[in-house]
FIKOL-435441 format. One record per residue (C-alpha): x, y, z. Coordinates in steps of 0.2 Angstrom, whole numbers, plus 5000, padded with zeros to 4 digits. Layout:
BEGIN
XYZ;...
//
This chain:
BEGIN
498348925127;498448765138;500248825147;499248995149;497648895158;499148795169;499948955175;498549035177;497548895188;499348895198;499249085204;497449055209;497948915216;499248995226;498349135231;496949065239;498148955248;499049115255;497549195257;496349095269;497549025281;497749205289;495949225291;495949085301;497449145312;497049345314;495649375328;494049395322;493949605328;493949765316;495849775315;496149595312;494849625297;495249775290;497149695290;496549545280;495749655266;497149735266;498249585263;496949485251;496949675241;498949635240;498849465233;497449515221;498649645214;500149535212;499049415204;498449515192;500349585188;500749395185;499349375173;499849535163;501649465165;501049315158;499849375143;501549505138;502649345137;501449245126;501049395116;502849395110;503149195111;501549195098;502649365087;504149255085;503149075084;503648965068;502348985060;503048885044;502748735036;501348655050;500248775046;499848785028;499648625018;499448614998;497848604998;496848725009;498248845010;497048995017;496448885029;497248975045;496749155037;495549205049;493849255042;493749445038;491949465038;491649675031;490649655017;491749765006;493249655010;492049505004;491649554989;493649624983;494249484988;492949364975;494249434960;495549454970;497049334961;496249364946;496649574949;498349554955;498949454940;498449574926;497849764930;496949724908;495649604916;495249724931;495349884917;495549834901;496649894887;497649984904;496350134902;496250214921;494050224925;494650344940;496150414949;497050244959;497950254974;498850114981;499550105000;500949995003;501249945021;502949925026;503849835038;502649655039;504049535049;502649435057;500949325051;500149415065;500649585058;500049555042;498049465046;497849635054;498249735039;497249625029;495849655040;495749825032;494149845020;495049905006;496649854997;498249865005;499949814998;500949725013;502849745010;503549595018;505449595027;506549485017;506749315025;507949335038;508549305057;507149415065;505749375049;506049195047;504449145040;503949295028;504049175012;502349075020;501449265021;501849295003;501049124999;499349175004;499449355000;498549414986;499749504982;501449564991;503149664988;504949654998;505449775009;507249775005;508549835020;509749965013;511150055020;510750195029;511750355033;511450385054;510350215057;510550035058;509649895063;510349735072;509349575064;509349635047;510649585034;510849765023;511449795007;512849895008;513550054995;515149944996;514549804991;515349694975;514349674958;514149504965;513649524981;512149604976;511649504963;511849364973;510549454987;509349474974;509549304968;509349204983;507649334984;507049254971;507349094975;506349134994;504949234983;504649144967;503349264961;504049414968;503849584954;503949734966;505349794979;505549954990;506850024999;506849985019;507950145026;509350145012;509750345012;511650315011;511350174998;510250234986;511050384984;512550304980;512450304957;513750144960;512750014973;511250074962;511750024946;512149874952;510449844964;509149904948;510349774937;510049634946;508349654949;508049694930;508949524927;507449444939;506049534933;505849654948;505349834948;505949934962;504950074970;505850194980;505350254995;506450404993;506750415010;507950535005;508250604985;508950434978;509750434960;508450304953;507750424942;509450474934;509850304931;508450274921;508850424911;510350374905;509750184904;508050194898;506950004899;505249954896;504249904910;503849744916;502149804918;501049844901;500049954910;501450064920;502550174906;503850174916;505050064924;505050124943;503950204955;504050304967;503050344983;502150494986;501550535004;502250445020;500750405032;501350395049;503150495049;501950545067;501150425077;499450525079;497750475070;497250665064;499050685056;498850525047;496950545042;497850715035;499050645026;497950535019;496950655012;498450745007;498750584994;496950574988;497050724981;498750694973;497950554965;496550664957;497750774951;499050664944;498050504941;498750394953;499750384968;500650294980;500750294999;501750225012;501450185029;501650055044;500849935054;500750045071;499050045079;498950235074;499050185055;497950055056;496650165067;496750295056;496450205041;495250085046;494250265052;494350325034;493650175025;492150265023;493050425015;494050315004;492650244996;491750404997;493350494986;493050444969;494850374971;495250174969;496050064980;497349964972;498849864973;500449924969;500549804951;498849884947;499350044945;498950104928;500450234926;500450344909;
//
């Protein structure tokens, strides 16, 4: 904020100095003035392109900050989370650790009161990504990026989120992303268990993993054998995002498991609706509405959108709906799946 002030004090500075000496040199008649409006009108217009300029460089000095160990301390580690002040936000957020340990003390006995829906939000590489997801009046489930060369300091979201999943990069047929280190359908035994390991290691309390991309991956029976092992091993339940048909299901068929949750009677999920497949508010708001009602009929489900302006919009535009639905809100691990 100060370097903003200093560059911004300079270009005034320097525009008034450019500015008022020619009012002293032009002859005092209507041309000579209509020609120093002209030129002051210049100056204020390349001014203001250096302050935008200016505001667009910070924005993204402040997306890729380090935003790591001198910001949280041991013992006020929410104190940078700013403020959200909705009153329905307040008062989920009094239970909040409480709900995302065990579904039996928000339920009890895992008995579903009402149909639950549960909206992950993909793709959270930055803090500033995730407060304004947070800032939604209703439970979201952020799925933060792995820690890695473009989403260094995801492990300090995940220890003020409520509650949080990974959003693991998997290989994908026609798309790659530079930044990201994938897990690949070729990959060793080890390789992959070694991914999930140093996971772990970055997320201690991490329980839930989907899929980011992965549509040559996770339709590959080999590199998912070896993915839903080493997660099992850690204690981690996948949900796929079946961004295309993935074998999961199939290989729970044929190696059936109880699931780390009590309350979900089966040991993966799967997402239901994507949100935001097109950037445009009334799409989304349909969608929405489409996975409401798939959670009436069914009991629960899950959506999946991203942290666009859209998504956000439309979302934040619908809290009233949501509440209005008859359908809870819930995180991903309070999901009470029959």
């Amino acid at each position: 904020m100060l370097v903003s002030i200093v560059i911004l004090g300079f270009l005034l500075k320097n525009y008034q100095e450019h500015s008022n000496p020619i009012l002293a040199e032009v002859p005092q008649d209507n041309l000579a003035k209509s020609l120093i409006s002209d030129i002051k009108e210049v100056n204020k217009d390349l001014l203001y392109q250096n302050v935008e300029i200016l505001t667009k460089n910070l924005d993204l000095l402040e997306s890729n900050q380090d935003l790591s160990d001198n910001i949280f301390t041991q013992e006020n580690p929410l104190g940078h989370t700013p403020k959200i002040t909705n009153s329905l936000k307040e008062e989920s957020s009094k239970s909040v650790v409480k709900e995302s340990l065990n579904p039996k003390d928000l339920i009890g006995d895992c008995k579903r009161i009402r149909p639950q829906l549960a909206i992950i939000i993909d793709d959270i590489a930055f803090m500033r990504q995730y407060h304004k997801v947070m800032q939604l009046p209703f439970k979201v489930t952020p799925s933060i990026f792995p820690k890695g060369k473009i989403s260094p300091n995801t492990p300090n979201i995940a220890k003020i989120a409520p509650f949080y999943m990974i959003h693991l990069p998997l290989e994908a047929l026609n798309f790659h992303q530079n930044g990201h280190h994938l897990l690949l359908s070729t990959d060793t035994k080890e390789t992959i268990e070694g991914k999930i390991k140093t996971l772990k290691k970055d997320f201690p309390n991490l329980t839930y993993v989907n899929n980011h991309i992965g549509s040559k991956f996770t339709q590959n029976e080999r590199a998912m054998k070896f993915l839903l092992e080493a997660l099992n091993q850690e204690g981690i339940t996948f949900v796929d995002s079946r961004t295309i048909p993935s074998v999961t299901r199939k290989y729970y068929q044929y190696h059936p498991k109880e699931s780390f949750n009590t309350c979900q009677n089966i040991p993966f999920l799967e997402r239901d609706v994507f949100l935001d497949n097109e950037l445009d508010v009334e799409k989304i708001t349909a969608n929405l509405m489409k996975v409401v009602k798939i959670a009436k009929t069914k009991g629960y489900a899950i959506a999946i959108g991203h942290p666009h302006k859209e998504t956000l919009l439309a979302l934040q535009n619908a809290s009233s709906y949501l509440k209005e639905s008859g359908v809870d809100l819930v995180y991903i691990n309070e999901l009470i799946v029959p």
